[in-house]
C-alpha positions in Angstrom: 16.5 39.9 -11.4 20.4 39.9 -11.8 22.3 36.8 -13.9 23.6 35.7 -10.1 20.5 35.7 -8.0 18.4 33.7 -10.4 21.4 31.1 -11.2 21.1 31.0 -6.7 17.2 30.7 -7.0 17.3 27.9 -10.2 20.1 26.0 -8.2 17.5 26.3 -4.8 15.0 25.2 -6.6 16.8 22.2 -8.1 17.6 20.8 -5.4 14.9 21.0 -3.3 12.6 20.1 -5.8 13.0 16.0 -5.1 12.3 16.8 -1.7 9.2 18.4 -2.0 7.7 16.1 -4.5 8.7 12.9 -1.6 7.0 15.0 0.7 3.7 15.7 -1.4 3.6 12.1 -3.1 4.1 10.1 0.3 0.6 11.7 2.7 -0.5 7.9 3.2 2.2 6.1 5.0 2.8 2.7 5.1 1.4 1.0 8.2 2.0 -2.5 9.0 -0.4 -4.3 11.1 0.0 -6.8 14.0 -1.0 -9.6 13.1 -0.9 -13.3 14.1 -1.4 -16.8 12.4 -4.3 -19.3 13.3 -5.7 -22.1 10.8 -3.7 -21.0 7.9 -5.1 -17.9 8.6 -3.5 -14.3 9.3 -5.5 -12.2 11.9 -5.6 -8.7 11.8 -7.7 -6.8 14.3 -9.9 -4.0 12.4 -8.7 -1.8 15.2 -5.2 -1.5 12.7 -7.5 0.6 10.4 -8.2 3.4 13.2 -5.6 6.6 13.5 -6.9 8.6 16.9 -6.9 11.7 16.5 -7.4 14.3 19.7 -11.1 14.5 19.6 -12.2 12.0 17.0 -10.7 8.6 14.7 -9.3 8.5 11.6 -9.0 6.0 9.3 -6.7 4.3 7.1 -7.6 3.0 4.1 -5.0 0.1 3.6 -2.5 -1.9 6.1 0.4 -3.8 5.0 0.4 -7.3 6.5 4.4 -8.9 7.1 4.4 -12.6 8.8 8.2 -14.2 9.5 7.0 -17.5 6.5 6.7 -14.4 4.2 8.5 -13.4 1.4 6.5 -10.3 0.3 3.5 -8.4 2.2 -0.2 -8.7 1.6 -1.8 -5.0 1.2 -5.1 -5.3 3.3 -7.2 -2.5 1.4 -10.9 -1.6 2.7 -12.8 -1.2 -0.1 -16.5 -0.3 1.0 -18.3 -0.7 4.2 -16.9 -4.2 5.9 -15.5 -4.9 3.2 -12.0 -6.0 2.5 -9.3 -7.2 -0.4 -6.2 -8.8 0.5 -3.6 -8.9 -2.1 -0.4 -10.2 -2.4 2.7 -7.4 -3.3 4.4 -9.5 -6.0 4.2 -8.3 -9.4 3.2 -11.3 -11.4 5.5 -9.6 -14.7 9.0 -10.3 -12.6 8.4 -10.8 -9.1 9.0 -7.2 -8.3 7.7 -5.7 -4.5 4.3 -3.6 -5.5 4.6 0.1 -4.0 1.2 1.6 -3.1 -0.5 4.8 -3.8 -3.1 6.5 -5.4 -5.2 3.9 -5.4 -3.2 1.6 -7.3 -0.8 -1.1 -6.7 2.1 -0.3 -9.1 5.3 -1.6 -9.8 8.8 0.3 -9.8 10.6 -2.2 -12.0 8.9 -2.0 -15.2 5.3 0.0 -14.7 2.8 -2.9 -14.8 -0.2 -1.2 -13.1 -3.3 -3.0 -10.9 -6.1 -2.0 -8.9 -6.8 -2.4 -5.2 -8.7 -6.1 -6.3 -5.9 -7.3 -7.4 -7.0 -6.6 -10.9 -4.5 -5.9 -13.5 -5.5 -2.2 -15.0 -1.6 -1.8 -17.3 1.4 -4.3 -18.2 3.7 -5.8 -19.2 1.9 -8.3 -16.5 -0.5 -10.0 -17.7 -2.2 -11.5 -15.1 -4.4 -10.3 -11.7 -2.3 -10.3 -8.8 -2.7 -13.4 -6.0 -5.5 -12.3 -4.1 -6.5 -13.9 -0.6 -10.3 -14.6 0.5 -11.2 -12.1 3.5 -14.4 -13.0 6.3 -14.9 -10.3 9.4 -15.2 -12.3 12.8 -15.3 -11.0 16.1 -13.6 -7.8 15.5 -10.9 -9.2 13.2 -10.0 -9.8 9.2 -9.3 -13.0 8.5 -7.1 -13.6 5.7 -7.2 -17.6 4.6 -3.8 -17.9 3.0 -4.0 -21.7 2.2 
């Protein structure tokens, strides 16, 4: 390969390395659920977890709940058979929004690191995240945020 053509290729490559990596990094979107607000509770319907497909259902493993008396969401992540944790996206190291991924809650400011509980797995935090109780009824989540 000729000085030229691989100075082209590296140059290609460079640049359309970021994209590749957002593409490859990002296969689980973001989702957020409807939801409404009963009893200092949040309702989502379980029905938010289902993707259909053409002949079958998918599903996700995580929504992102949003109310308007919100400052930051609450990741609804399913964790086993009807079985739910709802935590709330605020890094308890500075109040940073939580990204989600991989099966871990981190956070983009300084790294502090936590599992889908809630439960704090890397700092600088150094404390569990706010979690929310969950109770399945009638084909909903119920999230008591009081």
């Amino acid at each position: 390969m000729n000085r030229k053509k691989f100075i082209k290729t590296c140059g290609i490559a460079f640049v359309g390395l970021p994209f590749a990596s957002a593409l490859l990094t990002s296969c689980e979107s973001i989702y957020y659920a409807t939801n409404s607000i009963q009893n200092n509770k949040i309702i989502v319907p379980l029905s938010e977890f289902e993707i259909p497909k053409k002949n079958s259902t998918a599903y996700r493993n995580f929504v992102m709940v949003k109310t308007s008396n919100q400052d930051f969401p609450i990741c609804l992540y399913k964790t086993g058979e009807n079985q739910y944790t709802a935590s709330l996206m605020k890094c308890t190291h500075r109040g940073c929004e939580l990204n989600v991924g991989g099966g871990i809650y981190s956070c983009p400011c300084h790294g502090s690191e936590f599992d889908t509980k809630g439960g704090l797995l890397e700092g600088p935090a150094d404390q569990d995240l706010k979690t929310f109780k969950t109770l399945i009824k009638n084909e909903n989540i119920h999230i008591e945020i009081s």
